[in-house]
Residue, then its C-alpha position, 0 to 999 in steps of 0.5 A: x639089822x640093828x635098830x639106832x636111836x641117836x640124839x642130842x643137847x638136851x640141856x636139862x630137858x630131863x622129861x623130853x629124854x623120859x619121854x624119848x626112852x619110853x620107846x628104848x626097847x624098839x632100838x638095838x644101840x643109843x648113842x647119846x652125842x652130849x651137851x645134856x649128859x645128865x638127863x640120861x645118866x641114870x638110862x646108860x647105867x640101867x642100860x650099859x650094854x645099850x648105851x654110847x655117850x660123848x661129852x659135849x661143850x655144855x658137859x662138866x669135864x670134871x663130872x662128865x668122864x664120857x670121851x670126846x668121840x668114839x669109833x663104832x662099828x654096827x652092821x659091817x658100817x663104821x661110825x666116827x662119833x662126836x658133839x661137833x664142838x671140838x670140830x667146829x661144826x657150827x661154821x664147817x664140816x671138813x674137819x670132822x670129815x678128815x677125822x672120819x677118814x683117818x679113823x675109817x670111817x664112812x659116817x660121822x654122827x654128831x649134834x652141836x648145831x641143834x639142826x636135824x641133817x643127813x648130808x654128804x661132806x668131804x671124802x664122801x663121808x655121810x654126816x648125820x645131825x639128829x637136831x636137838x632134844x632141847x626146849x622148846x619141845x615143838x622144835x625138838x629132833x632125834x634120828x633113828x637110825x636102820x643099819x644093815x648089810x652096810x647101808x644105813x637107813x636115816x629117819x628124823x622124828x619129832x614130838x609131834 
């Protein structure tokens, strides 16, 4: 069983990732899906092993050398890892469905639209939104994530 904790655009709200990280020691992988790249730097260089990140539309392609998507396998479940943007995820979900499917996998985590959703798309591929860790703090959102035995348990929490 391994321990997920993923979230997403952040946009400079440092404190909020500060607050977030308070609890890294409970999760076994963080996956950070962009746009905010800054705010946890200094975390996925303490914590390397521990950490994924991918650039989102908001990250500076000249400092921000993070790749556009990854492909992950935790716990016998494949995850196709991505911001959205590059996928149009604010107006559909079919094209980061396809790439999951070609890339083998069964589960796409991404972020983009800032609205915390765990929903089924084309393929039957499982698409997970963590929300936004964002201002305002009151609206913020992150996914934690239970993965085991090839099954994933999805939890949305808030500041609240």
């Amino acid at each position: 069983m391994k321990r997920v904790l993923v979230f997403s655009d952040s946009h400079g709200n440092k404190q909020g990732v500060d607050r977030l990280m308070e609890r890294i020691d409970e999760f076994d992988k963080v996956i950070f899906l962009g746009d905010g790249w800054r705010d946890v730097e200094d975390y996925q260089a303490i914590y390397p092993s521990k950490f994924e990140v991918v650039r989102g539309n908001c990250d500076d392609r000249w400092s921000c050398d993070m790749p556009d998507h990854l492909v992950l396998s935790i716990e016998g479940v494949r995850f196709y890892v991505l911001h959205g943007h590059t996928c149009a995820a604010k107006s559909r979900t079919d094209l980061m469905c396809a790439a999951a499917t070609v890339a083998e996998c069964s589960v796409v985590l991404y972020g983009h639209t800032h609205r915390a959703k765990d929903e089924y798309g084309a393929y039957a591929v499982r698409l997970i939104n963590p929300g936004h860790l964002g201002q305002p703090e009151s609206s913020a959102s992150w996914a934690e994530l239970t993965v085991a035995n090839g099954e994933i348990f999805a939890k949305f929490q808030n500041f609240a």
